[in-house]
C-alpha positions as CSV (number, residue, x, y, z in Angstrom):
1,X,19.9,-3.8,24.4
2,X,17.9,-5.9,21.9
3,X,15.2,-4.3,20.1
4,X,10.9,-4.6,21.4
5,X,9.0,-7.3,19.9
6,X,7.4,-6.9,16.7
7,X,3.8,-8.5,18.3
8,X,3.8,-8.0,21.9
9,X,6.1,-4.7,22.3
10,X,7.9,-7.1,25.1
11,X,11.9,-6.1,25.0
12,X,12.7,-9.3,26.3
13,X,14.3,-10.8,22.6
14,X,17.6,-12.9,22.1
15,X,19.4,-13.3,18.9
16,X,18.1,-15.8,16.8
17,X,20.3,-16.2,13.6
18,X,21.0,-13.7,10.1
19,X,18.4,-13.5,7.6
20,X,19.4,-11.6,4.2
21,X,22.5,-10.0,6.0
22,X,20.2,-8.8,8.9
23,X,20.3,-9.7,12.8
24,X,16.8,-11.9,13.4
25,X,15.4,-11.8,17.0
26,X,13.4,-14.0,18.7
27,X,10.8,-13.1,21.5
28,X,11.5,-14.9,24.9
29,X,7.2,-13.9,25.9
30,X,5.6,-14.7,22.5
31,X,8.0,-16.3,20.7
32,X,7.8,-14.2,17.3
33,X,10.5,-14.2,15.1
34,X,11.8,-10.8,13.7
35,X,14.4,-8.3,12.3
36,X,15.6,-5.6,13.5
37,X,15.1,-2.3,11.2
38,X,12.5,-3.9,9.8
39,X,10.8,-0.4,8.7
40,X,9.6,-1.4,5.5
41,X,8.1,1.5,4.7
42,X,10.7,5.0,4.3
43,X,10.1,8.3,3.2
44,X,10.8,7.4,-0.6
45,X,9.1,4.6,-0.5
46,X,6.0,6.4,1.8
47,X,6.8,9.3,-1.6
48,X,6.7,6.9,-4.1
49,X,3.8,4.9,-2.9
50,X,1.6,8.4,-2.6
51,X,2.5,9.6,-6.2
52,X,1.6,6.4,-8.1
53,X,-1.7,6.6,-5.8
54,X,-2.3,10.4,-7.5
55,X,-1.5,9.3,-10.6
56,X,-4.0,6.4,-10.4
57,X,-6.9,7.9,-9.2
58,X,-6.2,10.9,-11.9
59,X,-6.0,8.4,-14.6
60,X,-9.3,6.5,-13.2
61,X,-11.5,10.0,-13.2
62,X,-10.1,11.2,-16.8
63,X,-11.6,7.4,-17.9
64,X,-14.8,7.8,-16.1
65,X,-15.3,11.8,-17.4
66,X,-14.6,10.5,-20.3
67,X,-16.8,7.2,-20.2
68,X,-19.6,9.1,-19.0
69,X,-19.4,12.0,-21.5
70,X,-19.5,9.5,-24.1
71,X,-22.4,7.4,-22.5
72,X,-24.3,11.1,-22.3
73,X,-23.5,11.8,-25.7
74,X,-24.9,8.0,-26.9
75,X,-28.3,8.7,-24.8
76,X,-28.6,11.7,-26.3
77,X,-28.2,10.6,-29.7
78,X,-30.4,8.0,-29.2
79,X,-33.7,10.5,-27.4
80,X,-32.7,12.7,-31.1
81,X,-33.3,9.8,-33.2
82,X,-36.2,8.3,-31.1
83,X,-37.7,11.8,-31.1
84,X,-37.7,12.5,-35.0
C-alpha cells in the first residue's frame, strides 16, 4: 500500500526513486513528489522547539522590564532636575 499524497491526500502514488536513504513517492493525480515518514516534526523536536520558545520570550520580558525600569528611572531623573 503506498502512502497518501503529501498535497492532495490522493493514495494513488508509485515509487519514484531514494532520496537521503528514504523511499520518494510520486503522485499519479497531482504529480507531487514526496517521502514517506516525512514527519518532520517529533515529540523532541515538538519539546525542544517549545522550550527554546520559553526561554526566548522570558529573556525578551527580563530586557523590556528592565529597559523600561531604566527608561522610568531616566524620566524621573530628568522631571527632578527640571523641577529644582
Amino acid at each position: 500500500m503506498s502512502p497518501a499524497c503529501k498535497k492532495c491526500g490522493s493514495g494513488e502514488s508509485v515509487k519514484n526513486g531514494i532520496v537521503k536513504g528514504k523511499q520518494r513517492y510520486r503522485c499519479r493525480k497531482c504529480g507531487c513528489n514526496f517521502r514517506a515518514g516525512d514527519g518532520r516534526t517529533n515529540e523532541r523536536v515538538a519539546a525542544k522547539k517549545a522550550m527554546c520558545i520559553l526561554l526566548y520570550s522570558m529573556a525578551k520580558g527580563s530586557y523590556q522590564v528592565a529597559f523600561s525600569n531604566t527608561l522610568n528611572a531616566k524620566r524621573q531623573n530628568e522631571h527632578d532636575v527640571a523641577s529644582k
